[in-house]
C-alpha positions as CSV (number, residue, x, y, z in Angstrom):
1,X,-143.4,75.1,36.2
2,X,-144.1,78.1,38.4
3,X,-142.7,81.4,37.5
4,X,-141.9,84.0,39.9
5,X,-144.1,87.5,39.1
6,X,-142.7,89.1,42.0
7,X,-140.9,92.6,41.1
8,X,-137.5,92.7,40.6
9,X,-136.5,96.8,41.8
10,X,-133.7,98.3,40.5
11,X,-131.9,100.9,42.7
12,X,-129.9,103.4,41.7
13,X,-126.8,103.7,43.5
14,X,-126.1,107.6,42.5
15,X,-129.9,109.3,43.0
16,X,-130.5,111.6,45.5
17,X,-133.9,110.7,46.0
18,X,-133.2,106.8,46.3
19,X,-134.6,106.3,42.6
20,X,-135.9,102.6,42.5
21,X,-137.7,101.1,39.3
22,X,-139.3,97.6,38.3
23,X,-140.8,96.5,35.0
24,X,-143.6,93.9,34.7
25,X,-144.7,93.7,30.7
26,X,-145.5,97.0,29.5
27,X,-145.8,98.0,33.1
28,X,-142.8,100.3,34.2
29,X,-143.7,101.1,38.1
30,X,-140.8,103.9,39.9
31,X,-140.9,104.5,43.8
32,X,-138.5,108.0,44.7
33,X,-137.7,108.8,48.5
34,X,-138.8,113.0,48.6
35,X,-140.1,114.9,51.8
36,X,-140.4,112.0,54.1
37,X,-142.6,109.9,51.7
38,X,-141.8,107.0,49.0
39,X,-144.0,108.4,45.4
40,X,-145.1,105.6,43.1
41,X,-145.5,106.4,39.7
42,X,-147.1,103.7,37.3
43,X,-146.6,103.9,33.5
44,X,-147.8,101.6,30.5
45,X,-145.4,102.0,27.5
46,X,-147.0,103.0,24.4
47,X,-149.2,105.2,26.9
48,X,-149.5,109.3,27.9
49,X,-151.1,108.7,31.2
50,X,-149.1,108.5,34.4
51,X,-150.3,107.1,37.7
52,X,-148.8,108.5,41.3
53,X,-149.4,107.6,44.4
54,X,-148.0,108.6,47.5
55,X,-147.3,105.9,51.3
56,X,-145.2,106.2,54.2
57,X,-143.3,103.7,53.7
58,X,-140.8,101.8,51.3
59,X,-142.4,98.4,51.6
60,X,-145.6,99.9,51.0
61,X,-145.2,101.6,47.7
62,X,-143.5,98.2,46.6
63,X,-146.6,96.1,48.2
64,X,-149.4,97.9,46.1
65,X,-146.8,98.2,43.2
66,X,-147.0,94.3,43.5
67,X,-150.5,94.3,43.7
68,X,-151.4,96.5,41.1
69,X,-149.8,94.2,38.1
70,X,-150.8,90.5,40.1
């Protein structure tokens, strides 16, 4: 039995930076829509450090999110 680890994002319906967030294990991965470009921020619960990158694109941030827990 196969199980699907493909990221399940959550939108926000009510954030003015499109607020999106998906959770894989203690991984809690956020993409935000500000100044023309998608911010990733990777977190691990039970963690202080904080991960950010930046892409062009919506589809990209999610694409490396994807990659970074597979």
């Amino acid at each position: 039995m196969s199980k699907d680890k493909g990221l399940k994002w959550i939108k926000s319906p009510m954030s003015s930076v499109q607020f999106q967030q998906a959770r894989s294990g203690r991984n809690v991965l956020s993409i935000t829509n500000q100044d023309g470009f998608y911010k990733l921020t990777h977190q691990i619960v039970g963690s202080t450090e904080t991960s950010k990158f930046h892409f062009d694109t919506e589809k990209q941030a999610q694409e490396y999110a994807q990659s970074m827990i597979n």
